[in-house]
N, C-alpha and C positions, 0 to 999 in steps of 0.2 A: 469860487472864482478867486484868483489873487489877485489881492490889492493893485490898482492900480488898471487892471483886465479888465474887458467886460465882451458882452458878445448877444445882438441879436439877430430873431429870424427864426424861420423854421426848422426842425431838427434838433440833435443834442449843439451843447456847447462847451468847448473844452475851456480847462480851466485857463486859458489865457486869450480867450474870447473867440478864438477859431472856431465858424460853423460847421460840421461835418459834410452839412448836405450842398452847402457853397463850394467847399474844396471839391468835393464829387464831382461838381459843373465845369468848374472852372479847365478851359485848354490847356494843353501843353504847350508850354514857350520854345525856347531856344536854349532851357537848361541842357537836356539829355545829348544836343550835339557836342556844346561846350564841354560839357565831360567826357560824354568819348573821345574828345579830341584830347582831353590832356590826360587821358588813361590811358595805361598798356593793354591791348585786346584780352579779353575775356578775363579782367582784371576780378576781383572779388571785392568789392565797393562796403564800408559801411555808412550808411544814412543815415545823419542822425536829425531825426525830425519828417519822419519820411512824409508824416498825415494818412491819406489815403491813399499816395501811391500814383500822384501825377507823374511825379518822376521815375519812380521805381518802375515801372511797365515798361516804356518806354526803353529805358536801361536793359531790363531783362531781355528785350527784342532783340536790344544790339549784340548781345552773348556775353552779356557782364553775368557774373554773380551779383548779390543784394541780401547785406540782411538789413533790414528796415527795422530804426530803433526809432517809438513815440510812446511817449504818455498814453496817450487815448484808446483805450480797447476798438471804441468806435468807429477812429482812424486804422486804425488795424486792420479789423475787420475786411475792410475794402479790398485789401492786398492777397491779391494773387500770384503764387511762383517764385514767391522767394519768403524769406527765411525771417519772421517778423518774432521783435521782442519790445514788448510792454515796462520801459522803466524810462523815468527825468534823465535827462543827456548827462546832465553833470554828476549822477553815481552811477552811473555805466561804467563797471568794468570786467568786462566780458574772459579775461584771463585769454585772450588771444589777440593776433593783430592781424591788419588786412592790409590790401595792398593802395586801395585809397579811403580816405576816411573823407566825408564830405558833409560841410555844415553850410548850408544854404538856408534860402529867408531869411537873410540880414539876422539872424539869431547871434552871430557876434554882437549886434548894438544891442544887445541886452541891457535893461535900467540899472537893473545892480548887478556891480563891479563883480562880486562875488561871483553870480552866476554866470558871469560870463570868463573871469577864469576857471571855474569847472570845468563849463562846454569845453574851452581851449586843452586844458589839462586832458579831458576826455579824449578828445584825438589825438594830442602825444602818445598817450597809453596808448591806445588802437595801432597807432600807424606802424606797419611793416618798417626792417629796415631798408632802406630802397625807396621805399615806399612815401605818397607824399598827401598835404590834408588840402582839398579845394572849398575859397572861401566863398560864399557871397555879400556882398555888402552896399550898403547904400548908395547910389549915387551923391555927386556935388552937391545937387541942387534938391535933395529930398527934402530938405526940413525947410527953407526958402522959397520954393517955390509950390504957393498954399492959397489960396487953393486952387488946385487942379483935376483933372478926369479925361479920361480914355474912354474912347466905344469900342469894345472890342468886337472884331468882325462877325463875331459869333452873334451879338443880338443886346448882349450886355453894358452897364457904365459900370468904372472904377474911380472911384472919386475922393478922395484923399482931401478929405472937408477943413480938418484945422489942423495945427502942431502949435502945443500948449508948452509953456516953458513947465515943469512940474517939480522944480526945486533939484539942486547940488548937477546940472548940468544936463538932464534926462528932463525929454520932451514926451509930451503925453497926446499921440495921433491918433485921430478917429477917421477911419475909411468906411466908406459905404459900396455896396454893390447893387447896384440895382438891373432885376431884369423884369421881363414883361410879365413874371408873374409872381414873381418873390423879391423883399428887400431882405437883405444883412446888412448888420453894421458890426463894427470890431473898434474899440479902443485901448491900447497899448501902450506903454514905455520904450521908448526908442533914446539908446544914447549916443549923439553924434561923436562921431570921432573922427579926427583929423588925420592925416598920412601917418605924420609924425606919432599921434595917438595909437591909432591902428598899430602900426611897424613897434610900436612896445609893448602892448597888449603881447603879441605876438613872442618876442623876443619875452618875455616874464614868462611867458609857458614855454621855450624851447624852440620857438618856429620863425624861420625867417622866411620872405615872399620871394620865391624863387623868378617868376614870372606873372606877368598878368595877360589875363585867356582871352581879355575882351577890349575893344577897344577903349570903351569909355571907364576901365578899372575896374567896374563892380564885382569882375569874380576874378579872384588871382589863385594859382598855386603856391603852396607853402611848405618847406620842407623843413625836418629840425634841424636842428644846429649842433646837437650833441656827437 
């Protein structure tokens, strides 16, 4: 597990405390319209971080291509129909590019700086020219407003128990899921970033935010600058 990670519950646990057999459960949101909506039709999409494929299915339906990049064999596994590769986002370099590169799960607020210019670095190399990277990212009020929880209509709570200040500016959040027959919990490094924060992150790997796909910001398209 790395520092800082952790992850219980039933099933395997990957190394940055994601349960296998939670992501398995868990619904499909409101990602896979948002990306069709800001992709060209039967685009060739790379995931990175894909899990087991909540989004990747979904995608595959609407007549995307997909190759799904994760750590996790376990996560792997899962994925049906598209094109799956087992390596860390940030040495991903596939020797090709696609026409959307997509980093979702707030995996930009990575705790260390480092890793989260790989990830970024990772989708410049990926991305087509033309071609553009869509982000996900925290809301406002993610690290402020604590604690809180969701029923989601399926039967489940999501419950976002504390956010820890964990030294040089990176917060250390513990969520629970709980259903009627299983608990997980997950604690992680999350580091807030501000507009201004985000918009250079960005600009230091090559990418500026061309539009935002949502109303409330959490997912914008980004396009380079070179």
């Amino acid at each position: 597990m790395r520092e800082g990670y952790e992850g219980t519950g039933p099933g395997a646990i990957t190394p940055d405390g994601c349960a296998v057999e939670l992501y398995a459960r868990l619904p499909v949101g409101d990602e896979p319209d948002i990306v069709a909506a800001a992709a060209p039709a039967g685009a060739h999409i790379l995931e990175l971080g894909s899990g087991v494929g909540r989004v990747t299915h979904p995608l595959l339906e609407r007549g995307f291509r997909v190759t799904a990049v994760d750590e996790s064999a376990d996560m792997l596994a899962r994925i049906q129909g598209a094109r799956t590769i087992r390596s860390s986002i940030e040495d991903l370099d596939l020797g090709e590019t696609f026409d959307v590169v997509m980093l979702a799960s707030f995996l930009v607020h990575a705790g260390d700086e480092e890793v989260r210019r790989g990830l970024l670095r990772t989708c410049v190399r990926h991305v087509a020219e033309g071609g553009c990277v869509l982000l996900q990212r925290e809301g406002a009020d993610y690290h402020t407003n604590v604690p809180r929880e969701r029923v989601d209509p399926s039967g489940f709570t999501v419950r976002i128990a504390s956010v820890e200040p964990a030294g040089d500016g990176v917060h250390s959040v513990h969520a629970e899921y709980v259903f009627p027959d299983a608990v997980w919990t997950q604690t992680f490094l999350s580091r807030p970033l501000t507009e201004e924060q985000f918009e250079s992150a960005l600009a230091e790997a090559g990418l500026e935010v061309d539009s935002c796909l949502t109303p409330d910001g959490m997912w914008v398209r980004a396009v380079p600058t070179g």
